[in-house]
VMD Tcl script that draws the C-alpha trace (Angstrom):
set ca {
  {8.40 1.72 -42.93}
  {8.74 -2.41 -42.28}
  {5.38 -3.11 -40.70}
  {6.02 -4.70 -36.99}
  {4.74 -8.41 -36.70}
  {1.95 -9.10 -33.89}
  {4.56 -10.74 -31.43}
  {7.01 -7.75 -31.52}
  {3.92 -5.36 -31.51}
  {3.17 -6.70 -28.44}
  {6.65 -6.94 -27.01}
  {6.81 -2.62 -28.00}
  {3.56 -2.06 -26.41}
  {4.64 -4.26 -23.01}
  {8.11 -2.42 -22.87}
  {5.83 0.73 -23.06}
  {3.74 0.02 -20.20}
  {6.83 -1.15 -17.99}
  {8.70 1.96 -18.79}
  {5.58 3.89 -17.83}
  {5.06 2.49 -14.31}
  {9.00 2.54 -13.62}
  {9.46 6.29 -14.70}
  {6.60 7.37 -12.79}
  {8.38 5.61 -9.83}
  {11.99 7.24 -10.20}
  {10.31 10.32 -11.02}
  {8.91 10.43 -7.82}
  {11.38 9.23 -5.82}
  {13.88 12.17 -7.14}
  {10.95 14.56 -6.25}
  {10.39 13.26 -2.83}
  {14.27 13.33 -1.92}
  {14.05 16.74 -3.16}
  {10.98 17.32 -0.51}
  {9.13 18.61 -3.45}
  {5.68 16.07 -2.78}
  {2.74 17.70 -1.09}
  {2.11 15.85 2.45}
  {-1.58 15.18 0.55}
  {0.46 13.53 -2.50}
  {2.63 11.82 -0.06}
  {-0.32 10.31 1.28}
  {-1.78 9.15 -1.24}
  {0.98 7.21 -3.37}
  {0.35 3.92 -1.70}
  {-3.16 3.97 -2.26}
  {-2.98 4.87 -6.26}
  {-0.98 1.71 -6.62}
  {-3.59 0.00 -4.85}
  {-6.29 0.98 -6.77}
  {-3.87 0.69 -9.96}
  {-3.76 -2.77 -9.05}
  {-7.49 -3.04 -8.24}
  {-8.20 -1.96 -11.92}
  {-5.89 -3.74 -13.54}
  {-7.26 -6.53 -12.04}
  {-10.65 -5.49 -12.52}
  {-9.54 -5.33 -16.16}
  {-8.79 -8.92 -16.93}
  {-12.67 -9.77 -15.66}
  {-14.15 -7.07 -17.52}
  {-12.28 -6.16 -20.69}
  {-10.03 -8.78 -20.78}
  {-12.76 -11.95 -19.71}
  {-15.95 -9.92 -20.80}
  {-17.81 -10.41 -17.15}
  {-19.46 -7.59 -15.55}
  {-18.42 -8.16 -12.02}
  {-19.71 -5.25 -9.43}
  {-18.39 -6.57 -5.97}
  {-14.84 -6.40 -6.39}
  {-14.50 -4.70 -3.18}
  {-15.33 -7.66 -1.26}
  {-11.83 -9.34 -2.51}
  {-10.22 -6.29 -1.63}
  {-12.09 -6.43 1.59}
  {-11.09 -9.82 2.29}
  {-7.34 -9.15 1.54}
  {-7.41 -5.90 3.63}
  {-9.04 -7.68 6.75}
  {-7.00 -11.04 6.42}
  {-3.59 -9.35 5.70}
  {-3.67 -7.15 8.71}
  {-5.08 -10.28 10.90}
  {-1.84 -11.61 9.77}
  {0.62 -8.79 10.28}
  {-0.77 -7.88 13.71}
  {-0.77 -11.51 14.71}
  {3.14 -12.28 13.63}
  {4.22 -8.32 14.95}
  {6.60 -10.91 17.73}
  {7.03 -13.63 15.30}
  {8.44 -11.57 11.96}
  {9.91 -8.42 13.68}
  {10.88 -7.28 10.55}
  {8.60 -4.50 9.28}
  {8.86 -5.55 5.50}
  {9.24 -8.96 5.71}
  {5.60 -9.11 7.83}
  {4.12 -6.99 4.91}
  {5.09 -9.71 2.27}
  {3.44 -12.10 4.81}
  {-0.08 -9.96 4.82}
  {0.04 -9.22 1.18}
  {0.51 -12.81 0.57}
  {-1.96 -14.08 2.91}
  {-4.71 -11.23 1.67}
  {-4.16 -12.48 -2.46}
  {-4.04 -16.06 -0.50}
  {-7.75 -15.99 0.88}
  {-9.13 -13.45 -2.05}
  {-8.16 -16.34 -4.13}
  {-10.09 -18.79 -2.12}
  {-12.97 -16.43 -1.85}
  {-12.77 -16.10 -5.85}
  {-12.98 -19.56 -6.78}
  {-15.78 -20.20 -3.95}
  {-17.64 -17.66 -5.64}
  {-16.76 -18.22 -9.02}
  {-17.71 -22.15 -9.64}
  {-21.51 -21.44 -8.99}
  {-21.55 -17.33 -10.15}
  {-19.24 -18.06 -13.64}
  {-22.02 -20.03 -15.03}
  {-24.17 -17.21 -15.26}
  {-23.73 -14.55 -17.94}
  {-24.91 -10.77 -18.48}
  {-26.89 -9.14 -15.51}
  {-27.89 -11.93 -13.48}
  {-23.71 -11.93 -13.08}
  {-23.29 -8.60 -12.23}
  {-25.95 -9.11 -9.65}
  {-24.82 -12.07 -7.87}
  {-20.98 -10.43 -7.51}
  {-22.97 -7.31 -6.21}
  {-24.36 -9.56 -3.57}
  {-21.07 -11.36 -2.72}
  {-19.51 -7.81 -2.04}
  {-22.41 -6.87 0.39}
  {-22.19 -10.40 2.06}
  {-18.57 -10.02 2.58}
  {-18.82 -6.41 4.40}
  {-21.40 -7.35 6.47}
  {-19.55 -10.52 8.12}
  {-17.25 -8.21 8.86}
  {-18.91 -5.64 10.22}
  {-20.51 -8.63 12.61}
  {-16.79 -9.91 13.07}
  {-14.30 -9.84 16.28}
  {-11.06 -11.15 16.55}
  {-8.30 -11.40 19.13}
  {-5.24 -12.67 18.81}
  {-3.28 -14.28 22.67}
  {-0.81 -16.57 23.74}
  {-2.94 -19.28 22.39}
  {-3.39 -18.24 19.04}
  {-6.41 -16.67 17.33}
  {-9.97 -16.44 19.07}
  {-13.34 -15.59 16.88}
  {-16.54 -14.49 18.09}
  {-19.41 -12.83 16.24}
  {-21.18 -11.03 19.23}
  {-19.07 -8.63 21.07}
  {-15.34 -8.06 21.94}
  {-15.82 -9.48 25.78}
  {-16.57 -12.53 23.61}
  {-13.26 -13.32 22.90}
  {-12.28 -14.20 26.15}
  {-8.61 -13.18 25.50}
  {-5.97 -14.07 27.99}
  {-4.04 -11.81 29.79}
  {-2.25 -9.69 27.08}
  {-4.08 -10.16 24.35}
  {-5.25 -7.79 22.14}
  {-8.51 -7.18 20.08}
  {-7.33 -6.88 16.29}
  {-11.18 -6.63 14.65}
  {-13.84 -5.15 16.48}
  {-16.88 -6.02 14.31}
  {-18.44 -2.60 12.55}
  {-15.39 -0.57 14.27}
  {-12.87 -2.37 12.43}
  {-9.10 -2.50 13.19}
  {-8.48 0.70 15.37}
  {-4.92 0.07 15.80}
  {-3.09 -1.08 12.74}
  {0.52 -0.79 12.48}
  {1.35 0.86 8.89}
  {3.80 -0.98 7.10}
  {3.01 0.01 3.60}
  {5.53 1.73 1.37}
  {5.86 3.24 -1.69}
  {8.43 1.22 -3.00}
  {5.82 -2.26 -2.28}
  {3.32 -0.91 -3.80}
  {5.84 -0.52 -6.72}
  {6.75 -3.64 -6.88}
  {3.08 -5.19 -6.54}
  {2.25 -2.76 -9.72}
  {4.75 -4.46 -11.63}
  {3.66 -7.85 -10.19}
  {0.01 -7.66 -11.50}
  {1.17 -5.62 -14.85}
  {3.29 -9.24 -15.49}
  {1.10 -11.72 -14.24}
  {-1.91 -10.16 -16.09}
  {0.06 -9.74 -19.60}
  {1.82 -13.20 -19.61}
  {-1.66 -14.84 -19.21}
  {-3.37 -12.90 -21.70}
  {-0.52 -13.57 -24.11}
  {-0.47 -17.26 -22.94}
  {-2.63 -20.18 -24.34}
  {-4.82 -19.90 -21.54}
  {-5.20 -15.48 -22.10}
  {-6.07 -16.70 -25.86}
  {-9.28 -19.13 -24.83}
  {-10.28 -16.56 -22.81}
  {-9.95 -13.82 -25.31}
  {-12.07 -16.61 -27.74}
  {-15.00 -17.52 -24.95}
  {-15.20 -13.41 -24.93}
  {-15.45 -12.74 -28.83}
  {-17.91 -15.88 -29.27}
  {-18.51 -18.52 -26.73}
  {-20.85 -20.99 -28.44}
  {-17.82 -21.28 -31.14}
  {-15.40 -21.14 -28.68}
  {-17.02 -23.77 -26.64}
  {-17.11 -26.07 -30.32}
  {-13.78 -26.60 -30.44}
  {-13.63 -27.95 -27.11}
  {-12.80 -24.43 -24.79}
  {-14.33 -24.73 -21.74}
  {-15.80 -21.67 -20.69}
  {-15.86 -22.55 -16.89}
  {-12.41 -23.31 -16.31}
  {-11.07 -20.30 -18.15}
  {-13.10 -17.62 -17.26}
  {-12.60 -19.14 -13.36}
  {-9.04 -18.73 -14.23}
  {-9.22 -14.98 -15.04}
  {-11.57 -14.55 -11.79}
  {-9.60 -16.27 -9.54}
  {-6.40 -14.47 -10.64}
  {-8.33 -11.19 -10.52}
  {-9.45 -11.83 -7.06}
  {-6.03 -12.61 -6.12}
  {-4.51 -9.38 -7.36}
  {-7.22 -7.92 -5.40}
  {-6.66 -9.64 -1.93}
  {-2.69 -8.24 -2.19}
  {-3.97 -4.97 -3.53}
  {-6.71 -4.63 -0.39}
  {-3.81 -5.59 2.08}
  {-1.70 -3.30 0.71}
  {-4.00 -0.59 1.22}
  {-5.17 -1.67 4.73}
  {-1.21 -1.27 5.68}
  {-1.30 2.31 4.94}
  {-3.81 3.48 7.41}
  {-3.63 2.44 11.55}
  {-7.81 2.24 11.48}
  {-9.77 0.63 8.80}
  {-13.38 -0.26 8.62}
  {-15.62 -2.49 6.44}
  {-17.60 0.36 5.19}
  {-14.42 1.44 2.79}
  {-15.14 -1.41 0.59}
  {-18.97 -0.99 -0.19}
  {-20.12 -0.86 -3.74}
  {-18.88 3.04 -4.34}
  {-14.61 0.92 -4.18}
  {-16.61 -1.37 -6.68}
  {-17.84 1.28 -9.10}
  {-15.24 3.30 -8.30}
  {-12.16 0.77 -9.37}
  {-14.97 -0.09 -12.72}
  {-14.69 3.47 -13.86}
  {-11.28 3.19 -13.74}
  {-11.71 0.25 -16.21}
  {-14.22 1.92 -18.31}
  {-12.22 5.12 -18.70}
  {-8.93 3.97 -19.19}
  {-10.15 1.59 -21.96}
  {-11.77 -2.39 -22.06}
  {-9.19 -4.50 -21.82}
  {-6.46 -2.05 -21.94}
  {-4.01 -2.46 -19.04}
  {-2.14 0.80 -19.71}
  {-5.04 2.45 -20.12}
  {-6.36 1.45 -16.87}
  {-3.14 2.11 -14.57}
  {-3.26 5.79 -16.17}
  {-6.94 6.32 -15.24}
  {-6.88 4.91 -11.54}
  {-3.93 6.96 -11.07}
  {-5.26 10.66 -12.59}
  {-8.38 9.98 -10.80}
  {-7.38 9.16 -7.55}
  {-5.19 12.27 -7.63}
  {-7.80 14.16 -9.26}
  {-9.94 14.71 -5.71}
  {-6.86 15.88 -3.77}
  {-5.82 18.33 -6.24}
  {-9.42 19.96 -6.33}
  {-9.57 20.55 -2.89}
  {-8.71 24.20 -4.08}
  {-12.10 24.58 -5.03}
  {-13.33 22.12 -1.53}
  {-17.07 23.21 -1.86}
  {-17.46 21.79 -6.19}
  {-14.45 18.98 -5.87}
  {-17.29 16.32 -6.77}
  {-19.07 18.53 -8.62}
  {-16.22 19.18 -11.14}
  {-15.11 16.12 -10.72}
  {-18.32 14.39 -11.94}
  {-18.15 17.00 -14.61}
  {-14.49 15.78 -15.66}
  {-15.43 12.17 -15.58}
  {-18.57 12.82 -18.65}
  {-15.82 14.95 -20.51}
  {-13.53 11.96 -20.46}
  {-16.14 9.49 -21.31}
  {-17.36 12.54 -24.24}
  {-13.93 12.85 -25.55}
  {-13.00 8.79 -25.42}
  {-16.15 7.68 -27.45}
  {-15.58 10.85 -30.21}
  {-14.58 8.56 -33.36}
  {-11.69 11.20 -34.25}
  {-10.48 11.04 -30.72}
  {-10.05 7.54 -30.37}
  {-8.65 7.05 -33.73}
  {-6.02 9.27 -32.68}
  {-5.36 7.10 -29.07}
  {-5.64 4.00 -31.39}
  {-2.19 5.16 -32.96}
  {-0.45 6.28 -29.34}
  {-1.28 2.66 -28.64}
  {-3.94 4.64 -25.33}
  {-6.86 2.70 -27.39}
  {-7.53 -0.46 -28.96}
  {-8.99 0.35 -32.54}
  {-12.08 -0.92 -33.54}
  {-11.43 -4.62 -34.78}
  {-12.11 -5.06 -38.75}
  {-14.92 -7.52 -39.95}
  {-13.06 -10.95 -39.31}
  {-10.28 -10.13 -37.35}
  {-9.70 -10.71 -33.90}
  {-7.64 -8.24 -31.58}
  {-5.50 -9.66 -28.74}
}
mol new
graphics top color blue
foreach p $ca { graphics top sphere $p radius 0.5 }
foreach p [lrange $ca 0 end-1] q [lrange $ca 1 end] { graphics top cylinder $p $q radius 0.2 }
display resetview
């Protein structure tokens, strides 16, 4: 059999993943016309692509960029909290239900972005665990502003306080959108299925072109050896503040996206268990493997709901599931075996470098 070259390797494997996502969407869709989707899967199809994009954007920091970041949540945090700011804000502006999501997704990814590269110039010099300690931090910082954050949107625009709702002083009319540790109380859902579809397939493309680009390369280079990477004149600040700000970016429309879905959200949903959480995703579904990842955030945000059976052990056998997986996936015969399905990246051979 004629050997595949590298590029059309890598076109098969893409083509893979796409096909993946899209007929686990149809799929669904014919089963939901059909009325056969629990009212506990129904609920929870918008948040697995969240958290599908969450870890595939998780993915390019960690597997992808080799940084241990632990306070992802905050830039889902700040895309949750700024995108429904927007949406309940523009509800007389953009009447138009999915037209005023676009607008929150876009201004969630918009200020996650901004919060990325604010915390990225000073924390991206760093390396190892002082990294992972600092984007803890940032995550904790971020969810208690919140929690100490009110504001009210009236004929006059937007009003801020940080002391109590009475504090806004809102006109006649005007209504409280965040109520400090309370959080928004009355969100309007406006998520959908078919967004978060669309969003997967967003951050599956935007994730794949730049690893496959120039840019994905010097970043795959400062991760395999950045002293000789650095040599030949990479610079390890601006790339790996590339991959962070475009994973913080993914995150901020991913956090919106989930915020949509519920009519009350609080600042407590994005502590440090989202963080881990969305990281075992990574870890599971494979380092740098995007595929790998959207599988993983998917089973195992499923995986809860579907133990319920057994309501009194869920976590327990879920725990239980999770050291199986992590058993099974480091068992050299195993992953050989998911290196040919293309689940798992083989082991790189002395001298080679793997994309």
């Amino acid at each position: 059999m004629k050997k595949l070259s590298p590029g059309r390797k890598r076109l098969v494997n893409n083509s893979i993943t796409y096909g993946m996502v899209a007929a686990a969407f149809i799929i669904l869709q014919v089963l939901r016309g059909q009325g056969m989707v629990s009212p506990s899967l129904e609920g929870q199809l918008v948040p697995i692509c969240a958290y599908v994009v969450m870890a595939i954007s998780l993915n390019l920091v960690v597997g992808i960029s080799g940084e241990l970041s632990l306070g992802h949540a905050g830039f889902m945090s700040v895309g949750a909290f700024s995108g429904v700011i927007a949406a309940m804000s523009l509800q007389n502006a953009i009447p138009s239900p999915a037209l005023r999501l676009v607008v929150a997704m876009v201004v969630g990814a918009l200020f996650a972005g901004v919060a990325g590269f604010i915390v990225g110039v000073p924390v991206l010099r760093l390396r190892g665990d002082y990294l992972a300690i600092v984007t803890l931090a940032f995550g904790e910082i971020i969810k208690n502003i919140i929690n100490i954050l009110y504001v009210g949107v009236d004929g006059s625009g937007l009003h801020f306080s940080t002391k109590n709702e009475a504090a806004l002083a809102l006109e006649s009319g005007g209504k409280a959108i965040l109520k400090g540790p309370m959080g928004v109380t009355a969100n309007v859902k406006l998520a959908t299925f078919t967004a978060g579809f669309i969003l997967v397939l967003i951050a599956i493309t935007v994730v794949l072109n730049l690893v496959n680009s120039r840019a994905g390369r010097a970043i795959l280079a400062l991760r395999d050896n950045r002293i000789a990477a650095e040599s030949v004149g990479i610079g390890a600040t601006k790339y790996k503040l590339m991959a962070f700000v475009t994973s913080a970016v993914l995150a901020g429309a991913a956090g919106a996206l989930y915020a949509m879905n519920y009519s009350s959200v609080a600042a407590k949903k994005f502590d440090f268990n989202t963080s881990i959480l969305v990281l075992v995703f990574v870890v599971l579904g494979g380092m740098g493997n995007i595929r790998g990842s959207i599988i993983a955030a998917a089973l195992l945000t499923v995986l809860p709901e579907l133990l319920r059976a057994v309501n009194d052990y869920r976590m327990l056998v879920y725990a239980v599931v999770l050291i199986l997986v992590m058993l099974a996936t480091n068992n050299p015969t195993i992953r050989d075996f998911f290196s040919r399905l293309g689940l798992k990246k083989a082991p790189a051979k002395k001298g080679v470098k793997q994309a």
